[in-house]
N, C-alpha and C positions, 0 to 999 in steps of 0.2 A: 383480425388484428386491430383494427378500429375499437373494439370496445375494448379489447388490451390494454390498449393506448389511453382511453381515458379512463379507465382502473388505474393506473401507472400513474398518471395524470394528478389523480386525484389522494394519492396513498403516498405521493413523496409529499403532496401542499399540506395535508394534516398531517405527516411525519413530522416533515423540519418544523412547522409551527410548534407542535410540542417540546422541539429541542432549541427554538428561536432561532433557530438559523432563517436567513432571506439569503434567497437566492437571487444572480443576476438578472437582470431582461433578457429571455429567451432561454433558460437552461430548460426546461420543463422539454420544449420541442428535441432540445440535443439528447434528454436521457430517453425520450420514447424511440431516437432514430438511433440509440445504442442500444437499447434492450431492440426495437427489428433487428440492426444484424445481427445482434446476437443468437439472436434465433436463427435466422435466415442461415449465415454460419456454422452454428451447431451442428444439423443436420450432415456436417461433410468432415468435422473435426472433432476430437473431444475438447471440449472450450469449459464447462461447468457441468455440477450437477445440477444444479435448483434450475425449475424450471417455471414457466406460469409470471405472466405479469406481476399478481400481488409480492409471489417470493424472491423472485427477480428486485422488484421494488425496495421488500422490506431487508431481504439480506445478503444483497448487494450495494444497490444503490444506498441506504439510508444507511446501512451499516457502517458504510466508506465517508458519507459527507457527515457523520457526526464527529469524526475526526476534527474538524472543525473548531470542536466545544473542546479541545486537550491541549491545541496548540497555536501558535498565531502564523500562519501560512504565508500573509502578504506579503508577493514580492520576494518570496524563497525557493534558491535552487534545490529541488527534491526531486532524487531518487529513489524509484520506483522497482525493488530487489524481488526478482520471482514474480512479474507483475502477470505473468498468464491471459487470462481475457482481459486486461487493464484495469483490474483492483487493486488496489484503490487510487492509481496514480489517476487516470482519466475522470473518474467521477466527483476527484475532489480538483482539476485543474476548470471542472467545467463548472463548479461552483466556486472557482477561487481564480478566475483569468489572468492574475498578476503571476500565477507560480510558472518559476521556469522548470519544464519537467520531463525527465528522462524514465524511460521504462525498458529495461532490463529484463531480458530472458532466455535462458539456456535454449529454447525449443525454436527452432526457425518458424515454423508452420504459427505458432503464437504471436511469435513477432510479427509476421507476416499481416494477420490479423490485426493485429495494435496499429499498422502503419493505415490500414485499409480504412478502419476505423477514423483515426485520428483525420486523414485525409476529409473523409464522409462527413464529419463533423466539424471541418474548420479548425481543428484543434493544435496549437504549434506545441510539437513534443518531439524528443531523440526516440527513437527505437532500436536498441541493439539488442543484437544475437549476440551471447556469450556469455561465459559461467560467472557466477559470482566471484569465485575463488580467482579467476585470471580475469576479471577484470579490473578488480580493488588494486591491482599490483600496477596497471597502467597508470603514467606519470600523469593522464589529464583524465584521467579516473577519481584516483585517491586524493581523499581528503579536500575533494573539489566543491562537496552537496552543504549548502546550511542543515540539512534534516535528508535520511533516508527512512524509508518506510518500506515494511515488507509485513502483508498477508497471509505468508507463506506457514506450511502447517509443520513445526521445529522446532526443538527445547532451542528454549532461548538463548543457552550458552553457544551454542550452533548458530544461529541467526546469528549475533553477537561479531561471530566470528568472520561472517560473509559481508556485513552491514558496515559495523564500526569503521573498517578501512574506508569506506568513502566519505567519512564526514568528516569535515574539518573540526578543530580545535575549536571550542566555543558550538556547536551544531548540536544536533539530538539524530538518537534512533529512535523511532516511534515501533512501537512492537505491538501487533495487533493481536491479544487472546484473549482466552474464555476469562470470564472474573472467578478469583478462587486460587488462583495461581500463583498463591504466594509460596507455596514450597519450590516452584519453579525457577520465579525471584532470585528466593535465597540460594538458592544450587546455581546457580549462576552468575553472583556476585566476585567471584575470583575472578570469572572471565574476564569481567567486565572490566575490574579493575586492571588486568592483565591486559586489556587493549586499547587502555588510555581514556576510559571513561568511570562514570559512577549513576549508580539508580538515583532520579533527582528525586520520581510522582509517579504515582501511577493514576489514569484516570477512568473510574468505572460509568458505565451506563448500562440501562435496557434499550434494545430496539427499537425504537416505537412502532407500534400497533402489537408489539411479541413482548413474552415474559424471556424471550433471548438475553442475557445478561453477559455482557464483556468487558473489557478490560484493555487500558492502552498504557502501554508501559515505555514512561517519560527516561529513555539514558542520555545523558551529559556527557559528551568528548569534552576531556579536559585537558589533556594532550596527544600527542601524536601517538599516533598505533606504532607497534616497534614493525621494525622491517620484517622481523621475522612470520611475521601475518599479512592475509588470513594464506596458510598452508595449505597445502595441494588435499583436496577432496579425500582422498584415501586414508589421508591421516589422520582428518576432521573425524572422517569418520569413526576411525581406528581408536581413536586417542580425543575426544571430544576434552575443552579446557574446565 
């Protein structure tokens, strides 16, 4: 686990320098003591598939803090939709300490983990159990976040539809996918505007140290989501926007 650690160590310092990002005093120690328990963890839960310091590193961790380079984070309340083992909400609160941040997830056992974690590591974050779809509809849920953010793997008009409701007027959804994904975009562009927002940017990078190429797609709440969203699961599913 020790030479893990300084593999990990040494693959985020020449990561972020490639992307210019600096990190705080002392994040380095906090992400080697989240990839242990992630590991440590794993063994008793499904948490991830990647496994191994270097890929832990490069397509977790670096993946999550070049988010960084797409938006200006300081000092913003962001929710973390579908956050699972806490990507990307923990990895970018522990390179960005000013954000106020909430992590959101349907699975107890996940949440469970995030609060373990967060505790482990010093990190002030909300952890709740509960769906996207019936949380966006709570009065000190919606339209509360400057910025949500979700990892989750979903045509975008679906995300859209879980996300959008928690952001205020004036806020962004940052939407984490592969680059290329402009047919996606545009199939999605009704939603979008159907839930009070519009595409502002989207913002492409590679992973550093990987030919991994992706994609962060900048939406704009421009007014309030109508009441009628986001709609009960079944319907999302049934009848995507």
């Amino acid at each position: 686990m020790k030479l893990d650690s300084v593999e990990l160590a040494s693959i985020l310092t020449l990561g972020l320098a490639e992307s210019n990002i600096v990190l705080p005093p002392g994040a380095i120690p906090k992400y080697e003591a989240y990839y242990r328990f992630l590991v440590e963890q794993g063994q008793n839960m499904n948490l991830t598939s990647i496994s191994g310091a270097e890929d832990v590193a490069r397509l977790h961790f670096l993946d999550c803090i070049t988010l960084l380079g797409a938006y200006d984070f300081r000092g913003a309340s962001l929710i973390d939709v579908g956050s699972g083992a806490g990507f990307p909400g923990v990895p970018l609160k522990i390179a960005e300490p000013s954000l106020d941040l909430t992590l959101l997830d349907s699975t107890e056992k996940r949440v469970s983990f995030m609060s373990q974690l967060c505790e482990l590591l010093g990190t002030d974050a909300a952890c709740i159990h509960a769906r996207a779809e019936d949380a966006g509809r709570e009065p000190k849920m919606r339209e509360r976040f400057d910025i949500a953010v979700s990892r989750a793997v979903a045509l975008l008009n679906v995300l859209c539809e879980f996300c959008l409701p928690f952001v205020r007027p004036g806020g962004v959804f940052l939407s984490m996918k592969s680059a290329g994904c402009d047919e996606e975009i545009d199939s999605a562009r009704a939603a979008v505007s159907d839930l009070g927002a519009e595409v502002q940017e989207y913002f492409d990078y590679t992973i550093p140290g990987t030919e991994i190429k992706r994609r962060v797609v900048v939406i704009r709440k421009v007014s309030p989501t109508p009441d009628l969203y986001p709609r009960r699961f079944a319907k999302i599913k049934r009848a995507p926007l």
